[in-house]
C-alpha positions as CSV (number, residue, x, y, z in Angstrom):
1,X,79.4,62.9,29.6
2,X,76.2,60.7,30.4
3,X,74.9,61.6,33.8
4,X,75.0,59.2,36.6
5,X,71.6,60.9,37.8
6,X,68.2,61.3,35.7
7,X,67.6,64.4,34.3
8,X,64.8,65.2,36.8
9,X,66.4,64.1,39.5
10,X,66.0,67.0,42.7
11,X,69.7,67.0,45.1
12,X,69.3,68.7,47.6
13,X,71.2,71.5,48.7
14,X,73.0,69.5,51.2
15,X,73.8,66.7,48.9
16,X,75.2,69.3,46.7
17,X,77.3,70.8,49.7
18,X,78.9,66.8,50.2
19,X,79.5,66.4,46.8
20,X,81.6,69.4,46.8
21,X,83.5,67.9,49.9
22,X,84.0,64.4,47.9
23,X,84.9,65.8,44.9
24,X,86.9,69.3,46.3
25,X,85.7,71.5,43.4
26,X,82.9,73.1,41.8
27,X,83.6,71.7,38.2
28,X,84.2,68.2,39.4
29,X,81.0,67.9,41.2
30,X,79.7,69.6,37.9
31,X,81.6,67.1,35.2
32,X,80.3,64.2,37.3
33,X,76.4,65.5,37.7
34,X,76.8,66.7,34.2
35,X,75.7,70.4,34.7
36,X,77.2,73.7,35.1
37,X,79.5,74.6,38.2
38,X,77.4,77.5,38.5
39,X,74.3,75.3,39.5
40,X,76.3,73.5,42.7
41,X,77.5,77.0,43.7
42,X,73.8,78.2,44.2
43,X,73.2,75.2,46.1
44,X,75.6,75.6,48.6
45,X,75.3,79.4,48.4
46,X,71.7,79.0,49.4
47,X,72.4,76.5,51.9
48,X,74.6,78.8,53.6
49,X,71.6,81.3,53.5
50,X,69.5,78.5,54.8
51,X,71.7,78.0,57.9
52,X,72.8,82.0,58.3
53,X,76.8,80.6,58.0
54,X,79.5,80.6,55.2
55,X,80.6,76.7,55.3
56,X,83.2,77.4,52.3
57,X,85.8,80.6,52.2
58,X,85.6,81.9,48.7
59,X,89.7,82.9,48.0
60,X,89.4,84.1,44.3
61,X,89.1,80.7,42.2
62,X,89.8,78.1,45.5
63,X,87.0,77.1,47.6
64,X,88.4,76.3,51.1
65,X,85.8,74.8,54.1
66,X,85.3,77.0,56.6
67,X,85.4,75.5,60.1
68,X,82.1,75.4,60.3
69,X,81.7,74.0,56.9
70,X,83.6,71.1,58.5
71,X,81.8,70.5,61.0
72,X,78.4,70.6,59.3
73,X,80.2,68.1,56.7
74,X,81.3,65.6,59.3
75,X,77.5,65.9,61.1
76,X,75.7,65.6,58.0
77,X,77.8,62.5,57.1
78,X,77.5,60.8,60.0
79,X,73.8,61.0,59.5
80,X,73.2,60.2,56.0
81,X,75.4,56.9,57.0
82,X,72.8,56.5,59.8
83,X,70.2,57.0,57.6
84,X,71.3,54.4,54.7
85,X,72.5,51.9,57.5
86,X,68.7,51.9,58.9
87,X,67.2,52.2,55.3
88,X,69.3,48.6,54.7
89,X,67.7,46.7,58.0
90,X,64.7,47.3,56.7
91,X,65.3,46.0,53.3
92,X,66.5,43.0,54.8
């Protein structure tokens, strides 16, 4: 599969975490990025570490939001939209 992104492209761990939320699993998110599901799952693991809270419930192979995961999703939306909608008046 040919990447959407460049090789040395740098997600970060957040965009990871939403791409998991888009896609709802770790080897779609990996199949579309063209790496291994193991790669997104450190990114979201460390993001957790990075906040101090579990945003996804591990249940033996499903990956379920937590509450908080939910929340942080629909925050961190919200401002990547506000983010790309003020990145587009200035372009204008």
């Amino acid at each position: 599969m040919l990447s959407v992104l460049a090789p040395t492209s740098d997600l970060t761990d957040r965009e990871f975490f939403l791409l998991f939320c888009h896609f709802g699993t770790l080897s779609k998110v990996a199949k579309f990025l063209d790496t291994h599901p193991s790669k997104i799952s450190r990114a979201i693991k460390c993001l957790e570490h990075k906040l101090d809270t579990q945003l996804i419930k591990r249940d033996g192979k499903k990956l379920i939001l937590t509450r908080e995961g939910i929340l942080y999703r629909d925050s961190i939306t919200k401002a990547f939209h506000e983010i790309l909608s003020q990145e587009y008046i200035l372009s204008v």
